[in-house]
N, C-alpha and C positions, 0 to 999 in steps of 0.2 A: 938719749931717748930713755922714757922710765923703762921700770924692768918689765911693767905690765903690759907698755905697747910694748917692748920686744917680744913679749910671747904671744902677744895676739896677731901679731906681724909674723911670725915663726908656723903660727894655729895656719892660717889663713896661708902661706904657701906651702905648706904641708895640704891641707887639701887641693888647692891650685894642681901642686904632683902628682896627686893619686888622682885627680881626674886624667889629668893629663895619661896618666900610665892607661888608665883603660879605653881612654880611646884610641890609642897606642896599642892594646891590646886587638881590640877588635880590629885595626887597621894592618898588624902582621896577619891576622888568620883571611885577609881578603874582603870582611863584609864589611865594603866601603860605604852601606847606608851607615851602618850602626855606628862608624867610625863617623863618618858625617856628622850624624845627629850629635855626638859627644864632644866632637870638636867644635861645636858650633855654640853647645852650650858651656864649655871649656871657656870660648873667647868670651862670651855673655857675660861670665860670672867673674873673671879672670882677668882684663883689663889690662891692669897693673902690675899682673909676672912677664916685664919685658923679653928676661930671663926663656921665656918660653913661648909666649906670644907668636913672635916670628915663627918661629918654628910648627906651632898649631897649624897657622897661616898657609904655610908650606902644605902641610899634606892634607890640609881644607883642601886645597884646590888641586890635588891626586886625588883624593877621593870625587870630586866631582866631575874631575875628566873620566875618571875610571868608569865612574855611573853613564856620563854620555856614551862610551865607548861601547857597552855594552847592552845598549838599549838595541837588539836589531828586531825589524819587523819581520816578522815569519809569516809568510803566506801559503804557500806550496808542501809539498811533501817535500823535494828535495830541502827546502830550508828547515823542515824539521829533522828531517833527519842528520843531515848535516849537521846541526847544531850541536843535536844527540850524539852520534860522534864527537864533536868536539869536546861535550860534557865529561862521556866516556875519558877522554883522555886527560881531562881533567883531576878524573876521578870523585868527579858529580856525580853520582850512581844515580839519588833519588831524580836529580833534576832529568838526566840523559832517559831515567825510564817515563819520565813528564812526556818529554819532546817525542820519545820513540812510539807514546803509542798515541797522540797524535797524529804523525805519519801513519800511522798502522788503522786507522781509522779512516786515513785519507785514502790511500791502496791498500784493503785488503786481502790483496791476491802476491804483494809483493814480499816475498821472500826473507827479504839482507833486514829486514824489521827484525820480527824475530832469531833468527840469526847471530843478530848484535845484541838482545836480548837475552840471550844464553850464555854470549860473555860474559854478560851485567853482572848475571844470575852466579855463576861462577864465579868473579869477584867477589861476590859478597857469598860465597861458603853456601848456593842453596840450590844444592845438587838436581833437589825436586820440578825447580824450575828452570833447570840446564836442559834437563830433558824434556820438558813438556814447551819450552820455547823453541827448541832444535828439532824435536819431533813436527812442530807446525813448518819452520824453515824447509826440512827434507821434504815433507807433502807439497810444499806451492814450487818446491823447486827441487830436483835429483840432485843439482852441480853441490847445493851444500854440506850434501851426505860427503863427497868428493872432500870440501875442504873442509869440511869437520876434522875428516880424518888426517888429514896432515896441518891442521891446528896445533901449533906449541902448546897456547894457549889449554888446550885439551889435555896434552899428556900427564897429567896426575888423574885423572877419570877415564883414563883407554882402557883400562880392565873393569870399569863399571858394569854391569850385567844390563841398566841400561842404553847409556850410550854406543855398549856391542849393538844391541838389537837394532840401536836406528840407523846406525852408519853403516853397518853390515851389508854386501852386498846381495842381496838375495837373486 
């Protein structure tokens, strides 16, 4: 082969890799559209790296199970909120606060919204709204003042001046 189609043969699966790699990229961090989309245009453009091909192929069709999988229809509160826990456990913060106030829109007399909202809100370091979520939870309901206070999850803010005031027995 000359030296020139060797380097252009070299050019051309050198980029083949780096596509490959990022949607490889996007495919470890979960966001199996993005991984989708890149793998897809990976195959389009790419054909001819057998090398890799297969392998595209392969988690082409993970990322597309992974999209049906988590296509669910939420109708109800309990499916938002559920969800929202889920998210939560996740470690979705923004999506879990999507779904939670949703539910919280659907019953707003119900309690464990907010609540779980206060966790969020502590996860993500915002004190401000540990309290102003947990103050609405103890108003629509007494029992969460109760497990406020014996919350793990809590104990770095028990000596907060406000979290005393709301869980506080009066």
């Amino acid at each position: 082969m000359p030296e020139s189609k060797t380097k252009e043969r070299k050019d051309t699966f050198q980029k083949s890799i780096s596509a490959y790699e990022q949607a490889m990229k996007a495919f470890h961090k979960g966001d199996f559209g993005k991984a989708e989309e890149l793998l897809s245009a990976f195959l389009e453009k790419h054909p001819d790296e057998k090398e890799v091909v297969d392998r595209a192929r392969i988690y082409l069709s993970i990322c597309l199970n992974k999209k049906e999988k988590e296509t669910v229809i939420l109708k109800t509160f309990d499916d938002y909120y559920q969800n929202g826990v889920y998210k939560v456990n996740q470690g979705k913060f923004e999506e879990a606060v999507n779904l939670l106030t949703k539910a919280q829109k659907m019953e707003p007399k119900e309690g464990k919204v907010p609540y779980l909202m206060s966790l969020v809100s502590l996860q993500q370091d915002n004190i401000d709204e540990v309290a102003t979520h947990l103050e609405r939870a103890v108003k629509l309901d007494d029992y969460f003042k109760t497990l406020a206070q014996n919350e793990i999850d809590f104990d770095n803010i028990k000596d907060d001046k406000r979290f005393k005031a709301i869980v506080e027995n009066n």
